[in-house]
C-alpha positions as CSV (number, residue, x, y, z in Angstrom):
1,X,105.5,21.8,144.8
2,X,104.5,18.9,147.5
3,X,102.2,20.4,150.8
4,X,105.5,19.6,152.6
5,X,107.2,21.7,150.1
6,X,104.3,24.7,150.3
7,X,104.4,24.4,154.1
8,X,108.1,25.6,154.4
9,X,106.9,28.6,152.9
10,X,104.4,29.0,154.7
11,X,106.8,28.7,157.8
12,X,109.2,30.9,156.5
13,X,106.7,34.5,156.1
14,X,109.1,36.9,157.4
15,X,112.3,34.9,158.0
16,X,115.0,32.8,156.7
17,X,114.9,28.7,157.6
18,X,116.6,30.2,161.1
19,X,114.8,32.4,162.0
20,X,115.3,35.7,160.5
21,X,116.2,37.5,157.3
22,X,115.7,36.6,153.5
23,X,115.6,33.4,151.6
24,X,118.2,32.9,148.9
25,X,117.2,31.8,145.8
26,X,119.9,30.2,144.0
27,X,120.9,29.8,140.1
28,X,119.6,32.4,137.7
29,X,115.9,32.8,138.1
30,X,113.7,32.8,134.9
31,X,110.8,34.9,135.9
32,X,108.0,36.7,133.4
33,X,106.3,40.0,133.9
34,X,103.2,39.2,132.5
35,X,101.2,37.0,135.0
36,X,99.0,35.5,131.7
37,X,102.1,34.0,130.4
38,X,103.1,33.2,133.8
39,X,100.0,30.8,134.9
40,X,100.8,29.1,131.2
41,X,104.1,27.0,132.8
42,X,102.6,25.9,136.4
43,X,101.7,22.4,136.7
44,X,100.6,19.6,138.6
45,X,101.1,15.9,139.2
46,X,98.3,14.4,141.0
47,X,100.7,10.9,141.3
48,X,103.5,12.6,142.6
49,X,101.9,15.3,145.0
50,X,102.7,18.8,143.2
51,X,100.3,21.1,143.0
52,X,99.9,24.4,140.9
53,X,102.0,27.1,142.2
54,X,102.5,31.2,141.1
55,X,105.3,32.9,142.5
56,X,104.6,36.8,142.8
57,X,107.9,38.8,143.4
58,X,107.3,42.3,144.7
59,X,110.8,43.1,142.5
60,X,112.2,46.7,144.2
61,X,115.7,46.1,142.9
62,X,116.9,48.1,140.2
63,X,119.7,46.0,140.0
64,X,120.6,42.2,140.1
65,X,118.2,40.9,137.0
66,X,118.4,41.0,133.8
67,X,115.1,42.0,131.3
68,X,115.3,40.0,128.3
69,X,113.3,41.9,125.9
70,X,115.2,40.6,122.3
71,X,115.3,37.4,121.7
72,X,113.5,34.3,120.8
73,X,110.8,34.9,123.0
74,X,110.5,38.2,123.8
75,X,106.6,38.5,123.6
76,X,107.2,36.6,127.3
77,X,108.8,39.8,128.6
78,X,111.3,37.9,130.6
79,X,113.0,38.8,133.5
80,X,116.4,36.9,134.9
81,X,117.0,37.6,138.3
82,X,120.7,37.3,139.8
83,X,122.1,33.6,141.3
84,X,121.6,34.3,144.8
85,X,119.2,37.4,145.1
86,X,117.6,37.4,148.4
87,X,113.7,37.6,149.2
88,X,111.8,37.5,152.2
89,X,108.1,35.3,151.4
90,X,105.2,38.0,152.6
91,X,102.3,35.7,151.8
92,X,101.1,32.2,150.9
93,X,97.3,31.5,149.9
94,X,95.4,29.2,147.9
95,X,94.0,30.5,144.8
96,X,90.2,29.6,144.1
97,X,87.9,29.8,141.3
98,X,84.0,31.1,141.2
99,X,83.0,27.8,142.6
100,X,85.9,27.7,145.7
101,X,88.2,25.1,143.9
102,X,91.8,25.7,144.5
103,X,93.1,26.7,141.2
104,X,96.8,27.4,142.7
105,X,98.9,28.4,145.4
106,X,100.0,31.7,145.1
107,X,103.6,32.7,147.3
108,X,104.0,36.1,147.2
109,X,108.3,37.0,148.2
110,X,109.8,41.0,148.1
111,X,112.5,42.6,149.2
């Protein structure tokens, strides 16, 4: 994501782009339980802008996903969250390492 990109976030703790409820994420949503696997698909692009960033999802719902446990890849204990499941963002902070370098942004969205 860009800083302009990571600022909206930021922005949005606790409200929707007008002002109140959840954010909609939209499509199916390939998320993975195990945050080891997870930090193994963020990336960055210096030339372009986009920086590393983890999404953390408090998940509460015992419905709308999907746990793909049998397949291909199942070692990735994958998660596929509904089109259009709603999330409110709770938290946006940078990451850092033992010497203060960012390492990633983390956005942290719930129910």
């Amino acid at each position: 994501m860009t800083l302009d990109e990571i600022k909206e976030y930021i922005d949005m703790i606790g409200k929707d782009r007008y002002g109140f409820g959840p954010i909609q994420l939209f499509g199916f949503t390939s998320t993975l339980i195990d945050k080891n696997n997870a930090t193994k698909f963020i990336w960055e692009n210096k030339e372009s802008g986009h920086h590393k960033v983890l999404f953390h999802i408090k998940w509460e719902n015992s419905r709308q996903h999907y746990f793909l446990n049998a397949g291909a890849y199942d070692d990735e204990l994958e998660v596929l969250l509904y089109d259009g499941v709603k999330l409110y963002v709770h938290s946006v902070e940078d990451v850092l390492d033992d010497n203060e370098k960012k390492v990633h942004t983390l956005i942290e969205l719930g129910s």
